[in-house]
N, C-alpha and C positions, 0 to 999 in steps of 0.2 A: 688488713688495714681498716681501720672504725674511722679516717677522717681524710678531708681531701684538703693541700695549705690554701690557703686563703693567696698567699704569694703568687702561685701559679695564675692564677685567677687576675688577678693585678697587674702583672707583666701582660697576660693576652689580652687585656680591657687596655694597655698603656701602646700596647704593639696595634692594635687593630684601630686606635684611637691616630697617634699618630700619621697610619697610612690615610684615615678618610680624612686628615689634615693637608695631607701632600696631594690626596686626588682632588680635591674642593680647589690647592692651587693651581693646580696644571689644569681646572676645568672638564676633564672627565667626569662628567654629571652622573652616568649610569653606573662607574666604578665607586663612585663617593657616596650611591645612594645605597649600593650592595653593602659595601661596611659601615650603614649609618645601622643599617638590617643589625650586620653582625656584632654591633657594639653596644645595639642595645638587647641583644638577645645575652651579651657577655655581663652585661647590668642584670638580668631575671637571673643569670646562673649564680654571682656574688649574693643575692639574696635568697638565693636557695640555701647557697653555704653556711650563710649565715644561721639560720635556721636550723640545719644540720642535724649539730651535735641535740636539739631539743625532741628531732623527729628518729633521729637514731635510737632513743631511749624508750619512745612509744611506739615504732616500728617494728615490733619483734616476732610478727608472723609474717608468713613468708608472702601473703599479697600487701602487704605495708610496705615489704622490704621491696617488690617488685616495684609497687606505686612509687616508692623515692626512686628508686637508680632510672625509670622512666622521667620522672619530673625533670633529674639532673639532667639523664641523656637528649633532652630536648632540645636547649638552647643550643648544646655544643653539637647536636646533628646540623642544627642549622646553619651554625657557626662552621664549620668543614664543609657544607654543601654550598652555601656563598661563595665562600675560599674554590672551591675547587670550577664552580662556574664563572668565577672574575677570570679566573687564568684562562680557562676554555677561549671563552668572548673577546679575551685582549689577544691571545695568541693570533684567531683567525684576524683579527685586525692588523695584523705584525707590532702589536704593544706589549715588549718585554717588559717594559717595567713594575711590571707586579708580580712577577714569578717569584723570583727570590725573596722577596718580602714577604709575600703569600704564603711559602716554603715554610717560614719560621712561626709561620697563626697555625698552619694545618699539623706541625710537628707540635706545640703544646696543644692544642684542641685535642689533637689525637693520645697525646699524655694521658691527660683529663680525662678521655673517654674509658682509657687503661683503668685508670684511678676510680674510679664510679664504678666500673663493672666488677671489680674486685672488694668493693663495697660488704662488709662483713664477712668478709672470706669466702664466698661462693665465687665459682669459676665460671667468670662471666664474661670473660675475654670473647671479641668477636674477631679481630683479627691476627697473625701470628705477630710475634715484637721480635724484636733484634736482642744481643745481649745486655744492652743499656734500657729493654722496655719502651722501646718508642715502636710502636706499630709498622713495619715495614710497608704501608702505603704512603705511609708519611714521610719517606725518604725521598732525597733529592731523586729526580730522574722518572719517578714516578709521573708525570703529568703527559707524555707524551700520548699516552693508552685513552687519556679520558675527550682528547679531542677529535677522536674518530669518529663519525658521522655512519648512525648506525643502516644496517642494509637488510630490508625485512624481504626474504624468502628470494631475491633476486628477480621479482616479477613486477611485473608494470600495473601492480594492484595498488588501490587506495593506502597509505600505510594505514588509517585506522581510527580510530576515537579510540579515547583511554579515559574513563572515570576515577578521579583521584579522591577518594575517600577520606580524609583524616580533620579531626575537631580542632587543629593549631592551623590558624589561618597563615602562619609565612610557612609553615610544612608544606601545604597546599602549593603559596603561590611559585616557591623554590620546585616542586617538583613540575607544577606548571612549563615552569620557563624553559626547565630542563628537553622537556616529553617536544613541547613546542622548536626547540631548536631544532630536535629531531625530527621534524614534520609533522606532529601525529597530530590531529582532533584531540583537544584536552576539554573533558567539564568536571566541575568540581563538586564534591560533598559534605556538611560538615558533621554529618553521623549519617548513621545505618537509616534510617527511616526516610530521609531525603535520595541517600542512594538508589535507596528501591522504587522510590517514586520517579527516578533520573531515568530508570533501567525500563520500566515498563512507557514513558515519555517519548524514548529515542533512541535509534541504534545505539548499541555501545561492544564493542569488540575486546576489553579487556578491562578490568577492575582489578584498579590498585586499589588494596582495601588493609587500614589503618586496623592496629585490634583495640586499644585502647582509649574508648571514647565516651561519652557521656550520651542516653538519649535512648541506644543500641549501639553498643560494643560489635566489633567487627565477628566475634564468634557468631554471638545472634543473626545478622547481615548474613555470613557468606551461609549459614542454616537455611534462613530463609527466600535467599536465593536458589539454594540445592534443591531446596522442595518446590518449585515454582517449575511446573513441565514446560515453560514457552521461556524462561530464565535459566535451569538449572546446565544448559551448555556453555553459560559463560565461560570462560577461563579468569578465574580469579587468584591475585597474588598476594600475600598476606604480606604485610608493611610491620614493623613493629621493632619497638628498641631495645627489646630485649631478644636476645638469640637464646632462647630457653628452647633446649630438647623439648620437653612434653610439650610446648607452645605449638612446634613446629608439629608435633604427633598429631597434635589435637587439630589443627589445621587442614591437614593433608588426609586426616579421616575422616571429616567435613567437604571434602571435594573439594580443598584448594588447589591450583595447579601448579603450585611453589609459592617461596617466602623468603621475603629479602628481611634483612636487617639493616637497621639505620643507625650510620649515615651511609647513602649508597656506595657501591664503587660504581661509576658512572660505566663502564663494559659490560660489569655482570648486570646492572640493569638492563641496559639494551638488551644483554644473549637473553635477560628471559623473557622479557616482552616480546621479542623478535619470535622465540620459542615458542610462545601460548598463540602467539596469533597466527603465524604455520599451523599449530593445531587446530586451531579452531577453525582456518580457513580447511583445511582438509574433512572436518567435520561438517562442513557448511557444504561445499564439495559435496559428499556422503546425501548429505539431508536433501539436497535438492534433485541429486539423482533419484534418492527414494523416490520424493516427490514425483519424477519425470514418470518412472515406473509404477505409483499408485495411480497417476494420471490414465496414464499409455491402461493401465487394466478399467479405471473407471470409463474410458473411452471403449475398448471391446466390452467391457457389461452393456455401456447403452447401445452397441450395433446388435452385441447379441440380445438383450433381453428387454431392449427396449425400441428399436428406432426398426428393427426388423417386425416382431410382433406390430406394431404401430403402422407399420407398410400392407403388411395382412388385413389388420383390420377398414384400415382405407380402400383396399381394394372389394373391401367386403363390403363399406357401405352403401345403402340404396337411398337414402337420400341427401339428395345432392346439397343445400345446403347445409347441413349437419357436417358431410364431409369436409367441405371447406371450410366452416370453425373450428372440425377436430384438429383439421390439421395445423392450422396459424396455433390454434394452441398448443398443441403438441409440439411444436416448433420454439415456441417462447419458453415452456417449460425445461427444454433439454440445455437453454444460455439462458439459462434466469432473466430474460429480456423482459424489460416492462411494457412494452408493445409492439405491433406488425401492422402488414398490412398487406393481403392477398392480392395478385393481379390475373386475371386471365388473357389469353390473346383473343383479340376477334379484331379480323381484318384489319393488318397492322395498328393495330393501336390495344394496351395494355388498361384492362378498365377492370377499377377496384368494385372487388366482390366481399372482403372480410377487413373489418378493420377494429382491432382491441386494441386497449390502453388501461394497463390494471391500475395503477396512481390517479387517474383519471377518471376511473371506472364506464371508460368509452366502451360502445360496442355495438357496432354495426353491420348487417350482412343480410342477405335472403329478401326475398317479395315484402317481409311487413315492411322493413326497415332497410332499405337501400343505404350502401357508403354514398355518402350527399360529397364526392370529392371529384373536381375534370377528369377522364380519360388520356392518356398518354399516349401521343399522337407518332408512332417509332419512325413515320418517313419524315416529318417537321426537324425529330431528333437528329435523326441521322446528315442532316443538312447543319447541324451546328458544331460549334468548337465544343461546346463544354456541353454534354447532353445528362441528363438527369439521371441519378445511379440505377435506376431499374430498369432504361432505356438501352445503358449501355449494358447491363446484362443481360439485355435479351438482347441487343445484337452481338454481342461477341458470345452467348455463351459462356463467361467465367465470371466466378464472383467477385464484387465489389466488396470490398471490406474498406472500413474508414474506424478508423481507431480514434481518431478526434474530426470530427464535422466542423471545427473552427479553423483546423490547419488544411482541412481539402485545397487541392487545386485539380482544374479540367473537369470540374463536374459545377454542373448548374443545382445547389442546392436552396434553390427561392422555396418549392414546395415545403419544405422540411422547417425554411425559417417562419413561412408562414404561418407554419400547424403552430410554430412554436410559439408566435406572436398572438395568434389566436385563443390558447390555451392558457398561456402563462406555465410554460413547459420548455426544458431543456432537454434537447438530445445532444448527447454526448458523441454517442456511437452510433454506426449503424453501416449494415450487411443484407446486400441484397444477392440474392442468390436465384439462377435462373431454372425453371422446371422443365426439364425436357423429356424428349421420352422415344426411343427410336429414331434421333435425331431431328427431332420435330419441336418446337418452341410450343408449349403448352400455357406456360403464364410465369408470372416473377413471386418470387418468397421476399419480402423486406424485412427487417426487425432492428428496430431500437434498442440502445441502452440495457447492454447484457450486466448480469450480476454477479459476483462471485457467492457457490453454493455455500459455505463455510459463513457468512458474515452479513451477506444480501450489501456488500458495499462495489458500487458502479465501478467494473473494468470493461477493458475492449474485449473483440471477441477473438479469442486467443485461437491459436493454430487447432486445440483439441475439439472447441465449440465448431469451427469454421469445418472440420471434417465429418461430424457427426450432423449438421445442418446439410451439407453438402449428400451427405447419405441418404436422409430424409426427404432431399428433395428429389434426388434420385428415384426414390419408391412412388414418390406425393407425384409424380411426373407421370410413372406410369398407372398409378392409379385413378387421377383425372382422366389422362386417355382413354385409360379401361370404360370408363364410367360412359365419356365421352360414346364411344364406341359402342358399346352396349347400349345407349341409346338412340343412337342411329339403325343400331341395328333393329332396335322395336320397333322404331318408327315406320320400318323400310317393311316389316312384316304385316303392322298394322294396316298398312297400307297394300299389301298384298293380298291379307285377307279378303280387305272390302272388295276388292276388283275379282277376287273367288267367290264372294257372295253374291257380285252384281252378275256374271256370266251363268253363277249355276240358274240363277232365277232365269235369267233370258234362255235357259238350256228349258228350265220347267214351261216357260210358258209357250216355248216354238214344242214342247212336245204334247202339249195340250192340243192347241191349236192343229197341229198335221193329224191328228186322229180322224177316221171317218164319219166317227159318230159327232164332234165340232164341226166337222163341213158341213154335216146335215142341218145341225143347228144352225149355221150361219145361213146357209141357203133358205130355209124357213124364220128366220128372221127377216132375212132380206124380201121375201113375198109380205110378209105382213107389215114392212114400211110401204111394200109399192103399192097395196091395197087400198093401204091406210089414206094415201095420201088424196087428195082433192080433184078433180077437174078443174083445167085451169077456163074451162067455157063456163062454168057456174058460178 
């Protein structure tokens, strides 16, 4: 067949024309607006036709011939896919009145679409026809299948966002409506290069993606989403009006996850949407476990090759304030934290000895430069409802973790607004964690505002930071003590010393003195004071 009658075309412009006559009187605003859509998409196909026989003659290679049976197949995709959502949306209303009428637009539409795809004698047919050539979806009785209400994976998951891709804006809003009744998150694209900008913008769980478009064609698109490593797990479904074999090759060896032809059957779209998002959630599944498991191994590297060596070395070092910088820092570095703040105990109360702020470039600690901040008073504390987070972790022993310091409750955080009111500083986060050592309360670990390593962008401190801090302060615990310890212990010698020094002298000088040859001298000493001395008659 070289032509398509102009007739056909004029019965479904006179049929569709009609019904938006009879929904305009009955008042049905949203059914009169669907076929104001489809009757003026039946207007662009009449002047396609018209045109026809002039493009038929300069069309003679085979992307020409593709470009027309595309142009045709547009209006009448739309034209079917109105038709078939008016019936949907009146059914669940219980509004028969448009079924059967409907019946008779989707049985020529579907003619028409025969007609066009057999356009120069290639075998373009997309769907099987009866013996009279009318597509067997477009028989009566067909409609029951398209108002099922689709069911993604049977899980109480999100159903999804669906990115709808294609350059003909009622293609878009018709698949919209459609995706929408089905639940899904819909946003929309009107070529390849907005898409990609949609994709890397905003989650997006599945991409319907149009192939014929102006700007970047959907080959280009699904290309250059495949080569994008933080993209290419999308599941992508290739849209397109022509059901061309190599179309479909060339798609699928590109990493599309299937390809519908337009106009849809409203089930097989759900089964494959339904299909690509099971898979992807199963892949997403996969990626996160990795995850857990690159995590769970970067977490044993830092016990083994980092938070252990780092426990050695604190117990190695001799001077005292050094060690307490190494460690706050050593601390902030393992949760990318942008600051801390060291506590020791002395006689219940918690007094800060270290205090960094890398955004700030705070830092204070040791004899030059004392933390200039009060001491934390733990009996005051312990007498309150809401006690201060490093109060409470040094009496209970467990760590405070606070994931957001605006939603805390039971904890008095005025210190913390203060530093922040002081500064012109937001803490987010913050984790204090207690040092102990032999069951003995040595001092508090605090840290702000952890970071994620990948991006340096503010999270909380996640269960793998909170265990690897926890280890470190474990060690940092018995290292203070050690420290501790070892200098009582000097003290305790020095002090022993001197009192060996003062006895062995008093040992030298009682054994000077008890000699016979010191009596003698002292006895002759003592005659020549008594010589010396005066009469007291003269």
């Amino acid at each position: 067949m070289t032509s398509i009658p102009v007739e056909s075309v004029q019965q479904l412009q006179q049929t569709i024309g009609d019904l938006a006559r009879a929904a305009e009187h009955a008042q049905a605003t949203t059914v009169a607006a669907d076929l104001l859509k489809m009757l003026r998409a039946s207007d662009t196909l009449r002047a396609l036709l018209e045109q026809l026989p002039e493009r038929l003659v300069v069309s003679t290679d085979p992307d020409s011939r593709r470009a027309l049976r595309h142009d045709l197949r547009t209006p009448l995709n739309q034209i079917v896919g109105y038709c078939e959502l008016i019936v949907e949306e009146a059914e669940e209303e219980g509004d028969e009145r448009w079924s059967a009428p409907l019946q008779s637009v989707l049985t020529l539409a579907r003619g028409l679409l025969a007609q066009v795809d057999r356009l120069g004698g290639g075998a373009w047919a997309t769907e099987p026809e009866d013996s009279d050539g009318v597509p067997m979806a477009a028989q009566s009785g067909g409609w029951e299948a398209l108002s099922r209400p689709i069911e993604v994976s049977g899980s109480d998951e999100d159903p999804g966002t669906i990115l709808v891709v294609d350059d003909n804006r009622s293609n878009r809003e018709l698949i919209e409506r459609r995706l929408r009744r089905d639940g899904f998150e819909v946003v929309t694209a009107e070529h390849g290069e907005v898409a990609l900008a949609v994709v890397r913008a905003q989650p997006v769980d599945v991409v319907l993606l149009d192939i014929m478009m102006p700007v970047m064609d959907g080959y280009q698109t699904l290309e250059l989403l495949k080569a994008d490593p933080d993209l290419r797990h999308l599941p992508v479904i290739m849209l397109t009006s022509l059901d061309e074999p190599l179309s479909i090759t060339r798609c699928i060896e590109r990493g599309a996850e299937d390809h519908l032809p337009k106009p849809f059957d409203a089930v097989l779209l759900r089964a494959r949407i339904g299909a690509s998002l099971e898979r992807k959630r199963v892949r997403d599944r996969e990626r996160r476990f990795l995850e857990r498991i690159v995590a769970e191994k970067r977490r044993a590297d830092d016990l083994l090759h980092g938070v252990i060596p780092i426990g050695v070395a604190l117990s190695g070092e001799r001077d005292f304030n050094r060690l307490l910088q190494r460690l706050l820092e050593e601390a902030r570095r393992f949760c990318g934290a942008d600051g801390g703040v060291l506590f020791l105990y002395e006689d219940d109360r918690l007094e800060h000895v270290q205090l960094q702020c890398a955004s700030l470039g705070l830092g204070a600690g040791g004899d030059e430069q004392p933390v200039d901040m009060p001491s934390v008073d733990l009996q005051t504390d312990a007498e309150r409802s809401a006690p201060r987070p490093a109060a409470r972790a040094a009496m209970t022993g467990a760590t405070i973790n606070l994931s957001d310091v605006r939603t805390a409750v039971g904890l008095d955080l005025s210190a913390v607004h203060d530093f922040d009111r002081r500064h012109n500083y937001v803490t987010r986060s913050l984790i204090s964690l207690p040092l102990r050592a032999e069951g003995e309360l040595v001092g508090v670990l605090e840290l702000w505002n952890a970071s994620r390593a990948t991006d340096a962008q503010p999270v909380p401190f996640d269960r793998g930071m909170v265990d690897v801090l926890e280890s470190l302060s474990r060690l940092a615990g018995v290292a203070l003590r050690s420290y501790r310890r070892e200098t009582e212990l000097r003290q305790r010698i020095r002090h022993l010393e001197i009192r060996v020094d003062e006895a062995n002298r008093r040992r030298e000088v009682s054994q000077i003195t008890e000699t016979d040859y010191f009596r003698k001298l002292r006895d002759m000493a003592q005659k020549i004071r008594s010589t010396a001395e005066p009469s007291v008659d003269r």
